[in-house]
Each structure stands twice: as C-alpha cells, then as structure tokens.
N, C-alpha and C positions, 0 to 999 in steps of 0.2 A: 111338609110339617111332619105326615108321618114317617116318613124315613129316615130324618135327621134325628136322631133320637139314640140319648148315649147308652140308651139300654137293645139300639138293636143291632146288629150287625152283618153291613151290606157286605155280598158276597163279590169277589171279583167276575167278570165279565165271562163265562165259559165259552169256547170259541172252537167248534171243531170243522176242520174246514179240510175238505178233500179236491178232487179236481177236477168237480162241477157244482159244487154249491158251498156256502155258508152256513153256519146253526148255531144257534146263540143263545143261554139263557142266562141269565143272571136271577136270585135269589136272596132273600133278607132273613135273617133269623133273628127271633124276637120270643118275648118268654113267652107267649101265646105258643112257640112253634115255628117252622119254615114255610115261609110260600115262595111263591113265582112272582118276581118283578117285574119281567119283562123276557120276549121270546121272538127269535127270528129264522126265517130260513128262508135264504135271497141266491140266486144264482151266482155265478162267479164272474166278473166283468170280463175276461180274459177269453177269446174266440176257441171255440171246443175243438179247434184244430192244433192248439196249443198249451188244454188243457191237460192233457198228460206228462209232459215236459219237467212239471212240478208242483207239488203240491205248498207251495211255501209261497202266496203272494208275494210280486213287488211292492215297495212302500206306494206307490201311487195307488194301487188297487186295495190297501188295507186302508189305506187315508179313506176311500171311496166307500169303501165298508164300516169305515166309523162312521161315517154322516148318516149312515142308514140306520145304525144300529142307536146315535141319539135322536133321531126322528120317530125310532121306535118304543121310547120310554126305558131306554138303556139309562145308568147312571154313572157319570164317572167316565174313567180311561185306563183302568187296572184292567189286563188282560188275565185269563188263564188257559194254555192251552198246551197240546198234546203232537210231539213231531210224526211226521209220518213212520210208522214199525219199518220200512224200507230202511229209514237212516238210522233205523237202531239195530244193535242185537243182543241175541239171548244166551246164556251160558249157566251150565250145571255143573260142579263139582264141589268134593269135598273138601271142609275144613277144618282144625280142629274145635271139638266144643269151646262155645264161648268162656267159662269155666277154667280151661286150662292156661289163662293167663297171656294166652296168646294173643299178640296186634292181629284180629281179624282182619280189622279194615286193606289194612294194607296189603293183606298173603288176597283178601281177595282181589283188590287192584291190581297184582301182581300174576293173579290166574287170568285174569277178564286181556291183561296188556298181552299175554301169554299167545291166548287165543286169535285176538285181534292182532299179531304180530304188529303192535306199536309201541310206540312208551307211554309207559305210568302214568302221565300229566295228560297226553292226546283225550281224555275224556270225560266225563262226567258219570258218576253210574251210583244205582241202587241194586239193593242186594239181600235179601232175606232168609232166611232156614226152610228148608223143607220137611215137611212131617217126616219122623225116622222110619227107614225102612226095614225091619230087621237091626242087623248091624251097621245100616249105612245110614250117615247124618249129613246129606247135601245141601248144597247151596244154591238159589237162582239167582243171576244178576243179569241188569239188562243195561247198557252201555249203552251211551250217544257222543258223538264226537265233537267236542269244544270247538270247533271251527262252524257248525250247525249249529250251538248255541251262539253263538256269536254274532251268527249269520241273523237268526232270528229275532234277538236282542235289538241291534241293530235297525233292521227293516221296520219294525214294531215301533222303537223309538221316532225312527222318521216321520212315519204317520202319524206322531199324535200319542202313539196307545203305550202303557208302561205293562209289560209284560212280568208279572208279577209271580207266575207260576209255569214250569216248563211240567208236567206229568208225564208219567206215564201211559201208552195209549189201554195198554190191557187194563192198568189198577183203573184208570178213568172208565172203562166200558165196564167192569165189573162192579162198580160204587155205582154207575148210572140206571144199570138194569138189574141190580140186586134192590135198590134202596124202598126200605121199606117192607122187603122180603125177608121173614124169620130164616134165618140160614142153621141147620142142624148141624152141630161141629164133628160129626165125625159120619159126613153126607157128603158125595163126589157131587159137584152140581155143573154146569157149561151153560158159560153166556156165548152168543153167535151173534156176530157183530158182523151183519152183511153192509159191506163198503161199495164205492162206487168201483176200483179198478181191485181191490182185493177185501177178504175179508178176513177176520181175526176169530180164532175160537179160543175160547179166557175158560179152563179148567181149575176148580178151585175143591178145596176138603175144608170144608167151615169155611172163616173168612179167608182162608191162604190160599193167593196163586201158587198153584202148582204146575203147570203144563199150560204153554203155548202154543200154537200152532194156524203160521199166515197161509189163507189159503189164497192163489193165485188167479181167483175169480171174482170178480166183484157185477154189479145192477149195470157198467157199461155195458156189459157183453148184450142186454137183456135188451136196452135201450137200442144199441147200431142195429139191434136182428129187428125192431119196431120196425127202423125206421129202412132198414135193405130188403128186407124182404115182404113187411108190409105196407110201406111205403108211408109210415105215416109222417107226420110231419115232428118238428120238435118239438112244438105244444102237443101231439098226441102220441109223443114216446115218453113225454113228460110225465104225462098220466098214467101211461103202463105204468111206470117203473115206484107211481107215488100213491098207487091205491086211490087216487082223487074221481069220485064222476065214475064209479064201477056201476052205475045203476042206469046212466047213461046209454040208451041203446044195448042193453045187458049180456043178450045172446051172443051177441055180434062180437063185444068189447071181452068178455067170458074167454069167448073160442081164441082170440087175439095173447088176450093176459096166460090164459094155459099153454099156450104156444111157444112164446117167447120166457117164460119161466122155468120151463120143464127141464130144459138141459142144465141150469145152473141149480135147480134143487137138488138135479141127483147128484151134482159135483161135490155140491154143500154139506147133502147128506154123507156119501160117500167118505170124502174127509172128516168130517167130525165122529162117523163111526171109527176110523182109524187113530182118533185122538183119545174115544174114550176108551176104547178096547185094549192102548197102552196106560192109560193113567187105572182103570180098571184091573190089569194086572199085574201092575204095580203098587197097588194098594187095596189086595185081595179081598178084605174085612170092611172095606168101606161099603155100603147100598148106593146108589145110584140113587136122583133124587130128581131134577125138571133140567130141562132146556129152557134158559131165558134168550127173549131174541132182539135186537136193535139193530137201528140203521135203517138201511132200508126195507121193503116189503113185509115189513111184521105183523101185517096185516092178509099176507096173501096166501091163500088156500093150497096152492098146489106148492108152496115150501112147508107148511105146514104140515100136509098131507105125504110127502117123500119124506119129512125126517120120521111121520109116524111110522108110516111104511119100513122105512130101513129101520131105523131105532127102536120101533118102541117103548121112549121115553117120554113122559109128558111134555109140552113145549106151549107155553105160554109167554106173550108180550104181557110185561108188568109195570110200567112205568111209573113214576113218585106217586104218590096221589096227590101232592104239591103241585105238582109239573100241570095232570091231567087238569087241576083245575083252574090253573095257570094257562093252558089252553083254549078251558072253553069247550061248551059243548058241542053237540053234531053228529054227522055219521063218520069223520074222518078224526076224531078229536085220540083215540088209542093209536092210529098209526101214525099221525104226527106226533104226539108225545113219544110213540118209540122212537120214530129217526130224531129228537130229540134228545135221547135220554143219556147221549154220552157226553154232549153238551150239558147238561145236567151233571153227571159224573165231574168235568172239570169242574164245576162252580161250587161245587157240594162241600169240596175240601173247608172253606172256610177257615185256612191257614194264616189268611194274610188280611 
C-alpha cells in the first residue's frame, strides 16, 4: 500500500556485483524524501576457483540471484547496474567548444573509435567537458563495447530481470559515496572504491569527474594471504576482509587483520598519491578537500591509517543517511552501508 502510490517513485534495483559477492539496494522517493527499500549482500553461487574468469554472471546464477533478492523485500525486476571498468575504457582529448557549431557527438565518437582502433558503431559511450586548463578545453569519454551490452542485456533478460540502466562504474561509485556530501565546486575531492580483484580512484573538482585511475589490487589479495598463510578458513577470511566479529578474540584477530591489510594499504595509498599529485598539478588553484572510501574495508584502521600517513588528507566512509538507516543499527551498520554504497550509486539515478 505504501509503495504503490502515484506520488512515489520506486527506484530500479542497484546491482553491483564483482567476482565474489552480490550488493543490492533498491530505494523509493516520495515527497517526505528517499529511503531504503530493501538491501542485500549474498556471495556469488559460482565456486571461487572460477570466480575470476568473469564478473558477468550466467543467466542461471542471476535467475538464482533474483529469488534471493525477492525474498529480500526487493520489488519488481528493473535492473540497474555497472560493467566491470576491465570492459570499458577511458579517453581524454580535445574538442572544439560546444558553441562553435560543431557536431560534437560525433568528432567525439570519431576520437574514442580512433583510439580504440574500431568502428564508430562497435560502441556505446558517454562523454563530458573537463574544467579548462589554461588554454586547453578537454574532453573525458568512457567507451563500452556493444557486444558486452548485448551480452548483458541478454543474460539479464534470461533470468527474469529487465535491465533498465547500464552506468557507469566511476559516475556510480561517485553518486554512491558523495550522496549527501555538500561538494565545494571549485574543491579536488577522490572517492576510493576498494574492489574485490581491483580498485577504482573517481577524482572529481565539484561534481565533475575528472581523473581516473584502476588500480590493479583489490580485498582478494587480502583474503588468499588469510587463508595461505594463516590458514584460516573461508568463513574466517570472510571476516578479515568484511570488518564483521572485530571484537571477537580482539588481539588475536587485530594482529591477523594488520597483517594481511598492510601490503595492499600501501599499494592503495601509493596509487592514489600518484592520481592526486597529477590531478593536483593539473589544476594548481584547486584545494584538496577528503578522501571518501567504498567497497570494501571502509571500516578498517590500517587503510585508514596508510592513506593518513602517505596523504595526509582527511578520509572518511560517508554513506546516504538513507542507506545507514536502511541498514540498521549495530557495530557493523557504517561498514556495510559503505560496501554498499555503490549499489546505492546505481539505484540513486532514479532515471527510469
């Protein structure tokens, strides 16, 4: 009763799914405001000897994933979600101003085929102005290949689900861990989206992506070292890698958690110094402003502590206040809304 209602409107289903788990929120807007519908985060049915292979479920396993998701107080079967940054790419150059009469669309389709040595048609893409630099007035576009839409279209249909929204994974991690964050427009800010096999750093000056950069480490590396070298099991690499049960044996689990985290902080820190130190002198008059963080470990002390260490820049997990209360309270209620939050970012659009 309350959510049939032609004054609110249900959001599509947000779906970010890597190659070990699920995340899922769905959201209603109504003139009160947005809350939280409903919220999931389910493993991936697919044996972890096989989950690196791809991050694009078969229709059987997303069929499998829909039953759980309306068991969950999901509504509906409109999807929205985000391809893996692998099967996309990113590209910067110049155009002429929009002003000058000129078919931008197309000279950028035409730079983007350029680059991707394809044709014109092989793709789908989006494309935006970058703040001027001086004399230079660039462009970012980010390409995905019409055979992966198709591919995904497809699979989605099989299962049941109508894929209503293909996004972006940066614009999504940026809407999911900004939202709700007063953003100062003429402020450098980096969202750090720690993934399971890689992670993403989303550079923005006010609300515009400017600078991306995948970094080629993700929470598996964190998990195999749990479980090889301290032999835990996969319920307690699980734990490592999900801040769950930190109080649990504390010493013990402490020495464990700083262990296995240490080498991918510094990796994490390391690369995002090198993203801001170019976005930084490339837009010399900007101030530096926070590190927002999502995904995984947004909770955990020793990434926190290596990005203060190397950066010192503030870094705080911020998640909707929607979401958080969409969660639920607890001691784990901030770290799940952040590995949440980019599933939030798809659903947020409220386009469809």
């Amino acid at each position: 009763m309350g959510l049939i209602n032609t004054k609110n409107q249900l959001s599509a289903i947000g779906l970010e799914i890597d190659a070990h788990e699920f995340r899922a929120v769905q959201l209603i807007r109504s003139p009160k405001g947005v809350s939280t519908v409903a919220w999931a985060i389910f493993p991936r049915q697919c044996t972890r000897e096989t989950q690196d292979l791809t991050t694009l479920p078969e229709s059987e396993e997303l069929r499998w994933a829909a039953s759980i998701l309306g068991r969950r107080g999901f509504v509906g079967n409109k999807v929205s979600t985000a391809p893996s940054t692998a099967q996309s790419s990113s590209h910067v150059f110049e155009l002429p101003p929009a002003e000058s009469g000129a078919p931008i669309d197309q000279l950028a389709r035409m730079e983007v085929a350029r680059a991707r040595r394809c044709g014109p048609e092989d793709f789908e893409f989006g494309f935006w102005p970058l703040p001027a630099k001086g004399r230079t007035a660039e462009t970012i576009a980010v390409a995905l290949p019409r055979t992966v839409i198709h591919t995904m279209i497809e699979r989605y249909q099989d299962a049941g689900l109508e894929l209503v929204g293909i996004d972006l994974m940066e614009l999504a991690i940026h809407r999911g861990s900004t939202s709700g964050v007063d953003m100062v427009t003429d402020e450098i800010n980096a969202s750090l989206h720690i993934g399971w096999s890689s992670s993403l750093a989303v550079l923005t000056l006010g609300e515009t992506v400017i600078y991306v950069r995948r970094i080629e480490r993700g929470v598996s590396g964190v998990w195999a070292l749990a479980k090889e070298r301290y032999k835990l099991s996969d319920r307690g690499a699980d734990t490592v890698i999900s801040d769950h049960d930190v109080q649990r044996n504390a010493q013990a689990s402490a020495k464990v958690r700083g262990a296995v985290w240490a080498m991918l902080a510094a990796e994490l820190a390391s690369e995002l110094d090198v993203a801001i130190a170019y976005v930084s002198h490339s837009f010399r008059m900007a101030p530096f402003g926070k590190i927002q963080l999502s995904g995984y470990g947004t909770s955990n002390e020793v990434i926190l502590n290596k990005l203060d260490q190397i950066l010192g820049i503030p870094v705080e997990c911020s998640p909707a206040r929607t979401l958080i209360e969409g969660v639920g309270t607890g001691d784990n209620t901030w770290a799940t809304a952040g590995r949440l939050s980019t599933a939030y970012g798809l659903a947020a659009r409220f386009d469809r």
